[in-house]
C-alpha positions in Angstrom: -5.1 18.5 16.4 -4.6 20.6 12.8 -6.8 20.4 10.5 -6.1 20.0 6.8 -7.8 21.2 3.5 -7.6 18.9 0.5 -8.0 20.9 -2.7 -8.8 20.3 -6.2 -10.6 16.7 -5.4 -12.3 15.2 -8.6 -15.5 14.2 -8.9 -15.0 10.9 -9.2 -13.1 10.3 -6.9 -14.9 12.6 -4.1 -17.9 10.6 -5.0 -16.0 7.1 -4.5 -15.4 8.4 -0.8 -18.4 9.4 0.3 -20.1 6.3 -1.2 -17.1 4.1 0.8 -18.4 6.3 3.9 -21.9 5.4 3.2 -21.6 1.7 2.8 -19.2 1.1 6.1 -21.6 3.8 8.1 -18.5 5.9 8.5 -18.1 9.8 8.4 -16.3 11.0 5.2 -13.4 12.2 7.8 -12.9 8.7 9.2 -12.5 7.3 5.8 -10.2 9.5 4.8 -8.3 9.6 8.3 -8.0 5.9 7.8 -7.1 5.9 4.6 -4.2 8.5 5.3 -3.0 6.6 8.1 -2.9 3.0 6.2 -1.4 5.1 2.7 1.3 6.7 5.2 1.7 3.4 7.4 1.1 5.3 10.2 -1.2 3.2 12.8 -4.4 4.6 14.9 -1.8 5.0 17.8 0.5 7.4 15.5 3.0 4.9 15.6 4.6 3.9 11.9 3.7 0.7 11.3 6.3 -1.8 9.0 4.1 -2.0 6.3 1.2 0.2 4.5 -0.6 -2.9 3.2 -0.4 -6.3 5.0 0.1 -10.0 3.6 -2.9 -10.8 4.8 -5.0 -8.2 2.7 -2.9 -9.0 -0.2 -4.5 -12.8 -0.6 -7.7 -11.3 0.4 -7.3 -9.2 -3.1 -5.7 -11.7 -5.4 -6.0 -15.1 -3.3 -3.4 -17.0 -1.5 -0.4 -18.5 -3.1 0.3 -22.0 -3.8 3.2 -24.4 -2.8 4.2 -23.8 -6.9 4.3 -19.8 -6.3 5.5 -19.8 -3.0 8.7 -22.3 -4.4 9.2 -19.5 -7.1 9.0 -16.3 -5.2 11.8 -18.3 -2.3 13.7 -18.7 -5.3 13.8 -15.3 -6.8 14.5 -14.1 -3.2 17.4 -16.4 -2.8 18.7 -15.2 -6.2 18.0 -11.4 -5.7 20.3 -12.2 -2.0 23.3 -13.6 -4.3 23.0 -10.6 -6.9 25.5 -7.8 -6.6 23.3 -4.4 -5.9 25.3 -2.9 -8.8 24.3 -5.0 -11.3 22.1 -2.4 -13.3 24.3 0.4 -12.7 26.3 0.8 -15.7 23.7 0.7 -17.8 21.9 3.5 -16.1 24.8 5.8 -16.1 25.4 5.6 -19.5 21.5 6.5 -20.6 
């Protein structure tokens, strides 16, 4: 396999992966490896996978949603289904 040189890292943000290393009792390589892979959506067997981020770590972040939210975002995606894609577009040509 190639290897790859990251350049110009900060020191913030150097320091954020090793301490992420450090807490999981992970190499700095396999952090960043894994966090290539999940950025990319590419999975651990180099196949793509449909989605960088998955629902399920979404409501571990922000919570799940209620019957309230989950009626409104059905309802935007019904609406979005019924718009014509080139709604915005003559306003963006003449810009």
């Amino acid at each position: 396999m190639p290897d790859l040189v990251i350049r110009q890292v900060d020191h913030l943000l150097a320091e954020r992966i090793q301490a992420f290393a450090k807490n999981r009792q992970l190499t700095v390589n396999e952090v960043l490896l894994h966090a290539l892979r999940r950025g990319l959506g590419v999975a651990e067997d180099g196949q793509r996978t449909e989605a960088a981020v998955d629902a399920h770590e979404l409501a571990m972040l922000a919570g799940p949603w209620n019957a309230t939210e989950q009626a409104a975002f059905r309802e935007a995606l019904q609406a979005l289904s019924a718009a014509r894609g080139d709604g915005l577009l003559p306003v963006l040509r003449e810009a």
